[in-house]
ZALUMRO-746154 format. One record per atom (N, C-alpha, C, CB): residue number from 1; residue in one letter; atom name; z, x, y. Coordinates in nm, 4 decimals, decimal comma. Glycine has a CB too. Example, Ala and Ser with C-alpha at 12.3 -4.5 7.8 and 13.67 -1.06 7.14 Angstrom:
# ZALUMRO-746154
<1 "a" "N" <0,7800 1,3190 -0,5690>>,
<1 "a" "CA" <0,7800 1,2300 -0,4500>>,
<1 "a" "C" <0,7800 1,3200 -0,3300>>,
<1 "a" "CB" <0,9046 1,1308 -0,4473>>,
<2 "s" "N" <0,7080 1,2850 -0,2250>>,
<2 "s" "CA" <0,7140 1,3670 -0,1060>>,
<2 "s" "C" <0,7870 1,2900 0,0030>>,
<2 "s" "CB" <0,5725 1,4084 -0,0598>>,
END
This chain:
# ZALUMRO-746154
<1 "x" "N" <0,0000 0,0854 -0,1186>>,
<1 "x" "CA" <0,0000 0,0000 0,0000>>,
<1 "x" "C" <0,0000 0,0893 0,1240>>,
<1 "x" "CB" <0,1234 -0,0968 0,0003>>,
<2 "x" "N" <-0,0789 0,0931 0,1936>>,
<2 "x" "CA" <-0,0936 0,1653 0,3450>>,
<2 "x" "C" <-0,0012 0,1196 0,4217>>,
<2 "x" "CB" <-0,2245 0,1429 0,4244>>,
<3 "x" "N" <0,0747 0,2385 0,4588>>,
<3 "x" "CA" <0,1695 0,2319 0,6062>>,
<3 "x" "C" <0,0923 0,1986 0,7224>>,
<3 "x" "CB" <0,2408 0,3767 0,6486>>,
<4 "x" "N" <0,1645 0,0411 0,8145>>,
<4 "x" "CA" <0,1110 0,0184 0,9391>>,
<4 "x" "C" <0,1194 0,1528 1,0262>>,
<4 "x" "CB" <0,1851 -0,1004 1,0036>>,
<5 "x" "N" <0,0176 0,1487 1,0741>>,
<5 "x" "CA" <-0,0043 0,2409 1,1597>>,
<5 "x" "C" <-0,1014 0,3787 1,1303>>,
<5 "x" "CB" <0,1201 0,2709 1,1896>>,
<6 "x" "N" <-0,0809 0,3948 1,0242>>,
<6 "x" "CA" <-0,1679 0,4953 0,9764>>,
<6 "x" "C" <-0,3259 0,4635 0,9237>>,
<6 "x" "CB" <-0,0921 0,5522 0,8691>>,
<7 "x" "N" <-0,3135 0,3268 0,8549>>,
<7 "x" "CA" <-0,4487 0,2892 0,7898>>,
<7 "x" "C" <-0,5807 0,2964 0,9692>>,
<7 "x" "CB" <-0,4176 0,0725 0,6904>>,
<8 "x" "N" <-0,6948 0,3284 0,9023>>,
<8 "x" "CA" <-0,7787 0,3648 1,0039>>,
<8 "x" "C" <-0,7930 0,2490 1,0796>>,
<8 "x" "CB" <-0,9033 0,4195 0,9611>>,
<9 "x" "N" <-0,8269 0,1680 0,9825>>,
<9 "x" "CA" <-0,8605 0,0032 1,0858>>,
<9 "x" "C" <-0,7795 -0,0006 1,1703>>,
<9 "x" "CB" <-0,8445 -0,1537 1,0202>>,
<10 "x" "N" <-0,6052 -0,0002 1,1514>>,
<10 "x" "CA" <-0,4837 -0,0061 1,2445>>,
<10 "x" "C" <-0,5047 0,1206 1,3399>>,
<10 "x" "CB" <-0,3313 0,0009 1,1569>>,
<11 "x" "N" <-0,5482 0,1967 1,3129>>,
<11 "x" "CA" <-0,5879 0,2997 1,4449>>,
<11 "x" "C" <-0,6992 0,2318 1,5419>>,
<11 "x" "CB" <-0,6606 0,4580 1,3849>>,
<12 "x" "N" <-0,8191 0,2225 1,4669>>,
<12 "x" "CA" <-0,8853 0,1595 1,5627>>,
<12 "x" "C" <-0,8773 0,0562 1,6776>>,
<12 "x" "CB" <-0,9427 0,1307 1,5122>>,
<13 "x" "N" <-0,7994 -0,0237 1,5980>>,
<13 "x" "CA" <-0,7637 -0,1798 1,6658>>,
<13 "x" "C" <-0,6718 -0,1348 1,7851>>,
<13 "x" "CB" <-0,6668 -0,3043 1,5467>>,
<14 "x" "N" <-0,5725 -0,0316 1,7859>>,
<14 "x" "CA" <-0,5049 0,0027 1,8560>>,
<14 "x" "C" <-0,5871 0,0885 1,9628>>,
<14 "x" "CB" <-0,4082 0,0514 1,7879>>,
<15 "x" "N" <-0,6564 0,1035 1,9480>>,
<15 "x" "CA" <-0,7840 0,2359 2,0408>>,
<15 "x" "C" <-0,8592 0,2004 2,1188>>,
<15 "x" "CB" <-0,8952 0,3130 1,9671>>,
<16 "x" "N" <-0,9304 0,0341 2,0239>>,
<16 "x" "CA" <-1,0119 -0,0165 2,0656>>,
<16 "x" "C" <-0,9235 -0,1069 2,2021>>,
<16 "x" "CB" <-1,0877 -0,0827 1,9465>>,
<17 "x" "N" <-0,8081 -0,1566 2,1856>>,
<17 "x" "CA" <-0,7226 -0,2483 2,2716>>,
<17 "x" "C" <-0,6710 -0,2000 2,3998>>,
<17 "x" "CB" <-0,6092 -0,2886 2,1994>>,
<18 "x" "N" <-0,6471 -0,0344 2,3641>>,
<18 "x" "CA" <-0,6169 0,0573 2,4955>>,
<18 "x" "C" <-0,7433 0,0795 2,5449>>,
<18 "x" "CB" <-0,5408 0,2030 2,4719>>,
<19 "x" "N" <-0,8977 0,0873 2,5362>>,
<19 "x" "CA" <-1,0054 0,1459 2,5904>>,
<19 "x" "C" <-1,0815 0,0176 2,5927>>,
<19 "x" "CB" <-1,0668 0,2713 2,5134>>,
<20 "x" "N" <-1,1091 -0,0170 2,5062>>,
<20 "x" "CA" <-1,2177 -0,1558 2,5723>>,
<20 "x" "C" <-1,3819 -0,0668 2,5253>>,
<20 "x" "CB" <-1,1943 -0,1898 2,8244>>,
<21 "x" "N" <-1,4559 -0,1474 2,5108>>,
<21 "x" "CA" <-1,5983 -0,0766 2,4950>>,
<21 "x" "C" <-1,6564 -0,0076 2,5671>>,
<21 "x" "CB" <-1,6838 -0,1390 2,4803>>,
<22 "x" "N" <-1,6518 -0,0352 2,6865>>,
<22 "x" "CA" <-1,7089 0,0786 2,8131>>,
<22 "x" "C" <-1,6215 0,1971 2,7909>>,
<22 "x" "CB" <-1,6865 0,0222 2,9945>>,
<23 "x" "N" <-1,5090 0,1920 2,8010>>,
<23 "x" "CA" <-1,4517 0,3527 2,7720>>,
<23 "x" "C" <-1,4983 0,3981 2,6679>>,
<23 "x" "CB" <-1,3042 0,3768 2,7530>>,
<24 "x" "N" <-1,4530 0,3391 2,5512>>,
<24 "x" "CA" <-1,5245 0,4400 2,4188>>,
<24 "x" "C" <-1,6805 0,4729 2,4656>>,
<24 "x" "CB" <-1,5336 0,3396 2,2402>>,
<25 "x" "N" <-1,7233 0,3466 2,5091>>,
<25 "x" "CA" <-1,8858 0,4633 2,5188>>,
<25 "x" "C" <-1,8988 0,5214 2,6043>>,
<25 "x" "CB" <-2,0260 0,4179 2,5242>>,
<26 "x" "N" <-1,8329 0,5531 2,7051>>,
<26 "x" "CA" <-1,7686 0,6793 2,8379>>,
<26 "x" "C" <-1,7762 0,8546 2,7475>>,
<26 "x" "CB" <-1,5258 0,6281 2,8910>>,
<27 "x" "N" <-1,6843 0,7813 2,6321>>,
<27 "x" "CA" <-1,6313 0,9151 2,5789>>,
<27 "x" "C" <-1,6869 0,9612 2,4697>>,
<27 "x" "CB" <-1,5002 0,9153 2,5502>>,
<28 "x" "N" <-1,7640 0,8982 2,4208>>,
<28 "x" "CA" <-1,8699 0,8766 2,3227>>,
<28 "x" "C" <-2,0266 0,9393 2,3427>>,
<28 "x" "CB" <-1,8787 0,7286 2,3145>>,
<29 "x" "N" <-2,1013 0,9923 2,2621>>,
<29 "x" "CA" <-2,2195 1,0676 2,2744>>,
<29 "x" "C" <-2,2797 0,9253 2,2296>>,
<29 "x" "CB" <-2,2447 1,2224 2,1812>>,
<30 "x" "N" <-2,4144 0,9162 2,2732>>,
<30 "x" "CA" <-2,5090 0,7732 2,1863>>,
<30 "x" "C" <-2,4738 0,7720 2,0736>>,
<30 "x" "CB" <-2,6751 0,7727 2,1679>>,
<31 "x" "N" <-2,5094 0,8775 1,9847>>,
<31 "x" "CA" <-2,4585 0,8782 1,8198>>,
<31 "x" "C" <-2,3498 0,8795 1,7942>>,
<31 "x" "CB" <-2,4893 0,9747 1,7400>>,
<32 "x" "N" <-2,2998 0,8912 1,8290>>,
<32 "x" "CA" <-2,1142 0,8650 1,8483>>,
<32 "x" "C" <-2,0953 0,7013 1,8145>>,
<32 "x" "CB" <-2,0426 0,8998 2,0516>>,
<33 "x" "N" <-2,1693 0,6844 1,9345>>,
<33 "x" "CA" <-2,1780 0,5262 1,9778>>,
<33 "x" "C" <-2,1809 0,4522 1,8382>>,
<33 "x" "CB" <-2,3288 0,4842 2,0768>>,
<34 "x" "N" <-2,3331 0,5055 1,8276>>,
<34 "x" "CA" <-2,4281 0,4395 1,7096>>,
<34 "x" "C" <-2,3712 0,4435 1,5649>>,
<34 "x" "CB" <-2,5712 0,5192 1,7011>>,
<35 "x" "N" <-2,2581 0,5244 1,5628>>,
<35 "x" "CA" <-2,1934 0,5683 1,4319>>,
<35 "x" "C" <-2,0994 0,4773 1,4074>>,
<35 "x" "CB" <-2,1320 0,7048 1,4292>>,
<36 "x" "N" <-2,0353 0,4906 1,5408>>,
<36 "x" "CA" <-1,8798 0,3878 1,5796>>,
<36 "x" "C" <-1,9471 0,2293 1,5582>>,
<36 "x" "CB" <-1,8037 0,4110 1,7973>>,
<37 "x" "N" <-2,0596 0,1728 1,6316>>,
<37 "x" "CA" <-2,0968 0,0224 1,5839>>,
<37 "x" "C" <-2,1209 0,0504 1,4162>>,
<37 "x" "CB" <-2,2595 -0,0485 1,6747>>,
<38 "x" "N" <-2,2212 0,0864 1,3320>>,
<38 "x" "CA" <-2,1876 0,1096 1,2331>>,
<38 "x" "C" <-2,0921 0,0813 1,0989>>,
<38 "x" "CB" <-2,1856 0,1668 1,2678>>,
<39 "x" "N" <-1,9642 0,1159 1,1985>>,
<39 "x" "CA" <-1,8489 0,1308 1,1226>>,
<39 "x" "C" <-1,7332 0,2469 1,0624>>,
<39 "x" "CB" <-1,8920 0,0871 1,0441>>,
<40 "x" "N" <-1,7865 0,3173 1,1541>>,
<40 "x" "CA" <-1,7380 0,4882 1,1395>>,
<40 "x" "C" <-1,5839 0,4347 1,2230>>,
<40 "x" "CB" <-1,8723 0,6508 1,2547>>,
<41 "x" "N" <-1,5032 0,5120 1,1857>>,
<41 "x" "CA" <-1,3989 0,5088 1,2436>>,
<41 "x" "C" <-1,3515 0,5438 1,3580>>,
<41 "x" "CB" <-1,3514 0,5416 1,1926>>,
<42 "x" "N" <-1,2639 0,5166 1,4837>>,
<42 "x" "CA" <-1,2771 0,6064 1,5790>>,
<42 "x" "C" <-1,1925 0,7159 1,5678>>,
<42 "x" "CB" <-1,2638 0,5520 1,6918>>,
<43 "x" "N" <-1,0633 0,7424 1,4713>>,
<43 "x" "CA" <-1,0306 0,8828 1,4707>>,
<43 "x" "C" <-1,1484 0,9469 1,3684>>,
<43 "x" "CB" <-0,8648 0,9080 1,4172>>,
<44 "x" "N" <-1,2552 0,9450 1,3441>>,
<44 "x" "CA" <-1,3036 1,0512 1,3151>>,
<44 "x" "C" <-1,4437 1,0907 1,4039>>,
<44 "x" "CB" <-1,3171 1,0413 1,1750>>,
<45 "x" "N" <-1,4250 1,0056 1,4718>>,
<45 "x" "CA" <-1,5279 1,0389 1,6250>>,
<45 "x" "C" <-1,4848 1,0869 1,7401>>,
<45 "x" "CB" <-1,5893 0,9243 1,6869>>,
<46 "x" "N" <-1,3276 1,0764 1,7554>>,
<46 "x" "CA" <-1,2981 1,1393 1,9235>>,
<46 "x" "C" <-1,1598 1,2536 1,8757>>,
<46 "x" "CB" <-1,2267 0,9697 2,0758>>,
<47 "x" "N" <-1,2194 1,2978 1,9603>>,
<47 "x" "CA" <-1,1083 1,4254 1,9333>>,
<47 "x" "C" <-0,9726 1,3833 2,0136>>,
<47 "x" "CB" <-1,1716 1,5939 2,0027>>,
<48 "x" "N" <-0,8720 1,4989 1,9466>>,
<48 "x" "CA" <-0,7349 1,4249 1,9403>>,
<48 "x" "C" <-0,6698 1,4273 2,0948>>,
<48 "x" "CB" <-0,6258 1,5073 1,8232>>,
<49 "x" "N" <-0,7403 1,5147 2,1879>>,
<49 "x" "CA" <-0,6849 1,4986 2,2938>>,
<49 "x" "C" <-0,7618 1,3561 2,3723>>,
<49 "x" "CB" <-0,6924 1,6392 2,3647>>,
<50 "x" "N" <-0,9179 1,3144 2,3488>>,
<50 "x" "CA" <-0,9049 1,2055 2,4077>>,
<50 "x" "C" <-0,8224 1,0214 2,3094>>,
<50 "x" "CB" <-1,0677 1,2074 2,4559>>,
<51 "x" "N" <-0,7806 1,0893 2,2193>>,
<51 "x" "CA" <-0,7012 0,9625 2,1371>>,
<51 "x" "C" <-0,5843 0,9623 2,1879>>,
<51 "x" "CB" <-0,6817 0,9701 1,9766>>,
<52 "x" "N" <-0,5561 1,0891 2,2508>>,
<52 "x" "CA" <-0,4213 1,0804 2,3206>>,
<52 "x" "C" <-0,4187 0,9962 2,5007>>,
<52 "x" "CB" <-0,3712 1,2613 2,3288>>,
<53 "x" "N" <-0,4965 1,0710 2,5054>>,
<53 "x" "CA" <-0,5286 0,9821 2,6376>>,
<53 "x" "C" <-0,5367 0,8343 2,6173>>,
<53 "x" "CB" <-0,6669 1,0215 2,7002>>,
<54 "x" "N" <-0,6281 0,7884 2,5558>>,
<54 "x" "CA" <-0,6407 0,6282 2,5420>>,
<54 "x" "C" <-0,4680 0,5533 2,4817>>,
<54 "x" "CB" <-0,7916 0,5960 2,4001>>,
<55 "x" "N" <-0,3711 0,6240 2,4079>>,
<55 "x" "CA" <-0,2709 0,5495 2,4110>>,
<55 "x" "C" <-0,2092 0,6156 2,4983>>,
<55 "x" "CB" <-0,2083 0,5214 2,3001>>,
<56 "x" "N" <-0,2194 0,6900 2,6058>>,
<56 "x" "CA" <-0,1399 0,7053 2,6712>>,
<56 "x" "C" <-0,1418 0,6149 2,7887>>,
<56 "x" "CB" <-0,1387 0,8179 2,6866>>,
<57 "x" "N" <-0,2321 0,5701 2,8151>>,
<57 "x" "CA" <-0,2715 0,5278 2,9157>>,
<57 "x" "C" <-0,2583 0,3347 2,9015>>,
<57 "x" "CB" <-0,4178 0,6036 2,9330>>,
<58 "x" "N" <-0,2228 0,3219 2,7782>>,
<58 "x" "CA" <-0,2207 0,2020 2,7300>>,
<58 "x" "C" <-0,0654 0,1647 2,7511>>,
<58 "x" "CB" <-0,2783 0,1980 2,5831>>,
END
């Protein structure tokens, strides 16, 4: 059973709620983009200092 908070979806949802779509695609390359609609995760698309930013700022 996955610990809240750790499972990726629960990252995302939390990422996606602090940034909104215009930010991620701010911080996002097109393919980034294109990976993330997809279904790619966003901790394995943004590096850890801008994941820090987005909950920090949340």
């Amino acid at each position: 059973m996955p610990v809240p908070g750790y499972d990726p979806e629960d990252l995302d949802a939390q990422l996606e709620a602090a940034a909104g779509e215009d930010e991620l695609r701010a911080r996002m390359t097109d393919e980034e983009f294109r990976q993330y609609e997809e279904g790619e995760h966003l901790i394995d698309l943004l590096d850890e200092d801008e994941i820090d930013e987005l909950l920090d700022d949340s």
